[in-house]
C-alpha positions in Angstrom: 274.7 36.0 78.9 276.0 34.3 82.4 273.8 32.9 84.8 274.3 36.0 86.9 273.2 38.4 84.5 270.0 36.2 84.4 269.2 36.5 88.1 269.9 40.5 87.9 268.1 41.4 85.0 267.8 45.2 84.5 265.3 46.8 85.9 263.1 48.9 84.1 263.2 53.4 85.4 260.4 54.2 87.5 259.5 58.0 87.1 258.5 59.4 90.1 256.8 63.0 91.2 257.8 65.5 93.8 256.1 68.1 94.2 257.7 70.7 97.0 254.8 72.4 98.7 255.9 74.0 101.9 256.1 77.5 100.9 253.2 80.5 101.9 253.1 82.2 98.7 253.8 86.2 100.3 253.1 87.9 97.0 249.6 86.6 96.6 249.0 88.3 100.4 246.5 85.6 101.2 245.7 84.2 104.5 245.9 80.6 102.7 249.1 79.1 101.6 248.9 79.9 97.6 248.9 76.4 97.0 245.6 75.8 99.2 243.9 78.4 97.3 240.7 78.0 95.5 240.8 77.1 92.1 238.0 76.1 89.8 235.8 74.7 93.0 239.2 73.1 94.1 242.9 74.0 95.9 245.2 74.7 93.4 247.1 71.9 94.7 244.3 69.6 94.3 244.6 70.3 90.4 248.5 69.4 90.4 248.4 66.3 91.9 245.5 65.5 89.2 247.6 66.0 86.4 250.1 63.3 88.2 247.5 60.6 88.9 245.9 60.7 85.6 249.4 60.3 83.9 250.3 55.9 83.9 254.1 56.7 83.1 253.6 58.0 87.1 255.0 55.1 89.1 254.0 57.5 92.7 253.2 61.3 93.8 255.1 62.9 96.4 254.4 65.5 97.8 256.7 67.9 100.3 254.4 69.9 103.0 255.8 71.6 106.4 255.3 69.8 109.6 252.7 71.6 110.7 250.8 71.5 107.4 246.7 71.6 108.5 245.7 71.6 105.0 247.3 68.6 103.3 245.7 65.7 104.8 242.0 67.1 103.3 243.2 67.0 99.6 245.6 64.1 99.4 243.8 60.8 97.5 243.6 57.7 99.3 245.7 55.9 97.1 249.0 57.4 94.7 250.3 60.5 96.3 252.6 59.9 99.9 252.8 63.1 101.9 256.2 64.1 103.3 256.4 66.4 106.1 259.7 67.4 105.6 259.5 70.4 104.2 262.6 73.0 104.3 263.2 76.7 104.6 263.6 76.9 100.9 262.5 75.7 98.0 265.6 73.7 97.2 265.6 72.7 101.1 262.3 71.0 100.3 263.4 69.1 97.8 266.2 67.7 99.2 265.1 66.8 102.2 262.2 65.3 100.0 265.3 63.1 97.9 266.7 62.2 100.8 263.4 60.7 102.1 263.1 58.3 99.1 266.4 56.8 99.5 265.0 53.5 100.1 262.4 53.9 97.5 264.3 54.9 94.8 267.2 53.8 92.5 269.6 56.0 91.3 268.2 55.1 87.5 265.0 56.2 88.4 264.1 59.6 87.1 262.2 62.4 89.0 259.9 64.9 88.1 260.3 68.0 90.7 257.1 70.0 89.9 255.7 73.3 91.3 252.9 73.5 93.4 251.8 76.4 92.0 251.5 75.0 88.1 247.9 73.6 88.4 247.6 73.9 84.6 249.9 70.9 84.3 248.2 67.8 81.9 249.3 64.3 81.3 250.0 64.8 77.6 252.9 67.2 79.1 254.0 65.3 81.4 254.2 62.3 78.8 256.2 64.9 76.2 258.5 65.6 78.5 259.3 61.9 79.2 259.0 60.9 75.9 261.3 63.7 74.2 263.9 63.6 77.2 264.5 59.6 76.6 267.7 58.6 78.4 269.4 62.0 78.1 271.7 61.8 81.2 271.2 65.3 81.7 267.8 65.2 82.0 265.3 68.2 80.6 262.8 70.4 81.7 259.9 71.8 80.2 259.9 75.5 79.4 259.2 78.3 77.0 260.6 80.1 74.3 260.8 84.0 74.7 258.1 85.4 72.4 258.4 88.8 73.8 261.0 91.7 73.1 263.5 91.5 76.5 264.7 94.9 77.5 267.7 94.8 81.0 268.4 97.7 83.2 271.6 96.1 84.2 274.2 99.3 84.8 271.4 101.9 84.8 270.9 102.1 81.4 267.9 100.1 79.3 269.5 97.9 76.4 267.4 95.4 74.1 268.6 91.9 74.9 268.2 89.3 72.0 266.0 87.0 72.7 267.3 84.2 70.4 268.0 81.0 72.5 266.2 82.4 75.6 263.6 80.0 76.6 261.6 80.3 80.0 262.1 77.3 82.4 259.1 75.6 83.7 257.9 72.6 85.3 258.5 69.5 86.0 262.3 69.0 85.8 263.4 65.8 85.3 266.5 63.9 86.3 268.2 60.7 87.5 267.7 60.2 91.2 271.6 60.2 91.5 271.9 63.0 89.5 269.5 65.3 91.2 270.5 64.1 94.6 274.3 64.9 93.9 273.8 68.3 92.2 271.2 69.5 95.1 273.5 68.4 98.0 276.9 70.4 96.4 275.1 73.4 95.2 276.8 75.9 97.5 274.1 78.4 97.9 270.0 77.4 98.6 268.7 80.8 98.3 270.7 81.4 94.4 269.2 77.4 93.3 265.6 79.1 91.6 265.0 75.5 89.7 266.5 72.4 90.1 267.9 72.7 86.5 270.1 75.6 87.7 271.7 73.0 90.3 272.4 70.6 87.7 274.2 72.8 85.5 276.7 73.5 88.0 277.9 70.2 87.1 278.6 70.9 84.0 275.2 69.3 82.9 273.2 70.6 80.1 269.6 69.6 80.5 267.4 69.3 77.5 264.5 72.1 77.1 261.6 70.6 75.8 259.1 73.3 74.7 255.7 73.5 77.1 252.8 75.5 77.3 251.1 78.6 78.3 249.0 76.7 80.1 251.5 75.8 82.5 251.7 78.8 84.2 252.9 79.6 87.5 250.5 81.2 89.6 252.5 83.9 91.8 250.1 86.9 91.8 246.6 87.0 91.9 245.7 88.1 89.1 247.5 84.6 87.3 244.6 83.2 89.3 242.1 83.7 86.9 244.4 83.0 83.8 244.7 79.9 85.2 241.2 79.2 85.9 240.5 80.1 82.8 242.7 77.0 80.7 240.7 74.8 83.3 237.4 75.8 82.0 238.4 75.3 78.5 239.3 71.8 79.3 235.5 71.1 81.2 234.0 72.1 77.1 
């Protein structure tokens, strides 16, 4: 070991959250952004950023909001989550702009975890699985779900039975280098075909690890996943 290499010691990875939260959530045909919605006495969003804070592998919360959020500043702890009004047109607008806002903050070794808004059911036991079972995978992983149920496709008019051997269902977070994320985000040619983040890195040729999640983990996109929802929370007040 030189004397350089002892006044640059590595540093250890920080793991960061980001969770985009400018969208208005059409399909639940509230007059609240679906992530303001009221959830078990709270905002749904409220709940997510929970499940962040009460992990300690969390080094910071961010969260993306529009400019003209009005809701944020009433939910956001006084200490741990950083709101960024930055939000974009899309979801993988959001996020980028959200990257690119932590350029000073973060190294490229440091992983982030890009989490839905929407995904209240979210716990600290996940989020250390996913951390924990990813490692140093430079691809990075994601949580998700195996397909339980038969898949039928009406691709060409006609309904076929899909196997449903290797199909998994992607949830959240997603977790990836800074660098990595940052580079696979910026080429992706198209916003609107990027659904997860995932999806952007495999278009590197990148082939992030699954690591299986939970029902719990839901995505809330209609009302009636409201109550499902609500219902995991109560189980975790017994």
């Amino acid at each position: 070991m030189t004397a350089s290499d002892n006044k640059n010691p590595p540093q250890p990875v920080r793991y960061f959250a980001l969770i985009p939260a400018a969208g208005v959530g059409a399909r639940m045909a509230a007059a609240t952004p679906k992530q303001y919605l009221a959830l078990g006495g709270q905002p749904m969003l409220a709940h997510t950023l929970q499940a962040f804070l009460g992990s300690e592998l969390i080094a910071h919360t961010y969260v993306v909001v529009s400019a003209e959020d009005g809701y944020i500043d009433a939910i956001v702890p006084p200490s741990g989550v950083t709101v960024l009004r930055c939000g974009g047109a899309t979801r993988m607008d959001s996020v980028l702009n959200g990257l690119r806002a932590l350029r000073d903050l973060a190294a490229d070794c440091d992983m982030v975890l890009v989490h839905d808004a929407a995904r209240p059911g979210l716990t600290p036991e996940l989020i250390r699985k996913l951390i924990e079972e990813v490692g140093a995978n430079p691809a990075g992983g994601l949580l998700a779900l195996p397909v339980v149920d038969t898949v039928k496709s009406t691709r060409g008019g006609a309904v076929a039975t899909v196997p449903r051997d290797g199909l998994w269902l992607a949830q959240t977070p997603q977790m990836f280098s800074y660098a990595l994320l940052l580079r696979a985000l910026s080429s992706a040619p198209d916003a609107n075909a990027i659904t997860d983040d995932a999806s952007a890195v495999e278009m590197l040729g990148f082939a992030p690890q699954l690591v299986e999640g939970h029902p719990r983990n839901l995505k809330v996109t209609l009302p009636s996943d409201i109550r499902i929802a609500e219902m995991y929370l109560e189980q975790d007040k017994k």
